[in-house]
C-alpha positions as CSV (number, residue, x, y, z in Angstrom):
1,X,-77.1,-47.6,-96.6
2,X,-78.1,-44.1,-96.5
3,X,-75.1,-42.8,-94.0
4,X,-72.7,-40.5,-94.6
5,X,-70.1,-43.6,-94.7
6,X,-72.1,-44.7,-97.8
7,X,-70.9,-41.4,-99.8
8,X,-67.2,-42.3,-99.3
9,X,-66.1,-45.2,-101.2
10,X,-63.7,-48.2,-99.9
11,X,-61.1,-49.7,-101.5
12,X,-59.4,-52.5,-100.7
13,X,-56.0,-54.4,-102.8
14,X,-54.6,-57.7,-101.7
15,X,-51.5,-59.0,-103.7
16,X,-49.0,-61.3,-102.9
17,X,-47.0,-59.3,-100.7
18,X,-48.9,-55.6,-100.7
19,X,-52.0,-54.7,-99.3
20,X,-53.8,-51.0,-99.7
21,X,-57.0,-50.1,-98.3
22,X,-58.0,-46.4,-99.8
23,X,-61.0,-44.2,-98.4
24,X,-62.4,-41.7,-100.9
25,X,-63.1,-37.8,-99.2
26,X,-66.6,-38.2,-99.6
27,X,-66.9,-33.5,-99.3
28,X,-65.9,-33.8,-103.1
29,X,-69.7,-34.5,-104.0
30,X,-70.3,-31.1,-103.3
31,X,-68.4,-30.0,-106.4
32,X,-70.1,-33.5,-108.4
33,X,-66.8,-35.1,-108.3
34,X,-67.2,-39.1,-107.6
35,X,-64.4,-39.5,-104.8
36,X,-64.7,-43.3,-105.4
37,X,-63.5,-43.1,-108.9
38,X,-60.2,-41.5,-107.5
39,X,-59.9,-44.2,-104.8
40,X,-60.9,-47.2,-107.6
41,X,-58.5,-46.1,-110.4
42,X,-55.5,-45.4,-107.3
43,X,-55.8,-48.8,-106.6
44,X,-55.6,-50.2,-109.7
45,X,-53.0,-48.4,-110.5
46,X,-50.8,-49.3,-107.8
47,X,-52.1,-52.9,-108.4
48,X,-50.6,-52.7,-111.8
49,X,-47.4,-50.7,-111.2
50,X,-46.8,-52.7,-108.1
51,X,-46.8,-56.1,-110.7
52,X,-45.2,-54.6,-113.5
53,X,-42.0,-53.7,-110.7
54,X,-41.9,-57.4,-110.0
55,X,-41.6,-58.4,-113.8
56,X,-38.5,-56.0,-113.8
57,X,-34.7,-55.9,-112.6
58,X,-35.9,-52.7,-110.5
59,X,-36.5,-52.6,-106.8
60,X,-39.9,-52.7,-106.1
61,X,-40.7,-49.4,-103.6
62,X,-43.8,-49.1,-102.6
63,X,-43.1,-44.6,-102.3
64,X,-41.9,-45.2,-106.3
65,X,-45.4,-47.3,-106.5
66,X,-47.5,-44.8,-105.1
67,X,-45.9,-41.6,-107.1
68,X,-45.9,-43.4,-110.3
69,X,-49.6,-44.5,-109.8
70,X,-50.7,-41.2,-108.7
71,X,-49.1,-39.1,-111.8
72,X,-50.4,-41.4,-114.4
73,X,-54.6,-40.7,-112.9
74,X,-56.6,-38.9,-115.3
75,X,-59.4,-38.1,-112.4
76,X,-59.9,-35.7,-110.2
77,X,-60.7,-36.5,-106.0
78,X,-58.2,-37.2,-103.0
79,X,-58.4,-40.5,-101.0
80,X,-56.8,-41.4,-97.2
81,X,-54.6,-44.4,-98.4
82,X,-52.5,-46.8,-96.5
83,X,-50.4,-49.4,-98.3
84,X,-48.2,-52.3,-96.6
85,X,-45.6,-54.6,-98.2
86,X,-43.8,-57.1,-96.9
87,X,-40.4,-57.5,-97.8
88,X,-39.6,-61.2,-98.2
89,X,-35.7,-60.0,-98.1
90,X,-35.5,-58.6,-94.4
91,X,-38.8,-60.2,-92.9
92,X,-39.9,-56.6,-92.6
93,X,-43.4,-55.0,-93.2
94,X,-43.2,-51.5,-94.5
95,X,-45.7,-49.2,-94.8
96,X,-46.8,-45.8,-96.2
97,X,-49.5,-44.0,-95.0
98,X,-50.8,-41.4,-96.9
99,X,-53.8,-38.6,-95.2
100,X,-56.0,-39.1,-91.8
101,X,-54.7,-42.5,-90.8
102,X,-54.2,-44.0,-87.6
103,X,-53.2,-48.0,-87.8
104,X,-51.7,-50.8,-85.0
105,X,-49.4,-53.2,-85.5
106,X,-49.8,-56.5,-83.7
107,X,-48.1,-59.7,-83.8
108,X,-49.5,-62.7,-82.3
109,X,-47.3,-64.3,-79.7
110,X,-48.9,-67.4,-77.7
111,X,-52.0,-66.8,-77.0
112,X,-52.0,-63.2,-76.8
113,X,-51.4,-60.2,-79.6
114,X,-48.3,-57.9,-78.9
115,X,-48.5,-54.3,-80.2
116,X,-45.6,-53.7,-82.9
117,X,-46.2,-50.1,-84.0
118,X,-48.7,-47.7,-83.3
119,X,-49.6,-44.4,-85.3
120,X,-52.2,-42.5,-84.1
121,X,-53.7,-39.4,-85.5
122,X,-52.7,-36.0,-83.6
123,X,-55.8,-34.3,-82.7
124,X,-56.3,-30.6,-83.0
């Protein structure tokens, strides 16, 4: 596609209980740095990191997650990143948000969605 969307690149993880979606900062070309190698090797990372935690006796944080995947990237870039875990001990979904993101919660109930959590952007 030949948008400005097609500059920034997408990222998407799906495990068994975290999901990520990362969004490159496409301005970064300017200085002929590839925003969607930061965003790719972020999300491998915590792909990785988030497995390893499970093989171990440590709790697996997704804030530990994300720091540990962040100081061991060799690249340069930034990304928007929003991670969500559920926790099969509490039935809770967690999340962490990281840049410009705005997200909604819903949970189905009937035959209708309920909202659950909002986080909207502030606008300046």
């Amino acid at each position: 596609p030949s948008s400005a969307a097609s500059d920034v690149y997408k990222r998407q993880i799906v495990e068994n209980d975290i999901i990520g979606v990362f969004d490159g900062v496409g301005s970064w070309k300017k200085m002929g740095i590839d925003s969607g190698l930061f965003s790719r090797s972020l999300a491998e990372k915590i792909k990785l990191n988030w497995e390893e935690g499970k093989k171990s006796s440590a709790p697996n944080d997704i804030m530990d997650t994300l720091n540990s995947s962040l100081n061991s990237l060799k690249c340069q870039g930034t990304c928007t990143c929003s991670l969500l875990c559920f926790n099969k001990e509490t039935f809770k979904v967690e999340a962490l948000n990281i840049g410009a993101v705005s997200y909604t919660h819903l949970r189905a109930h009937e035959t209708s969605l309920h909202i659950v959590c909002r986080l909207l952007l502030e606008k300046n």
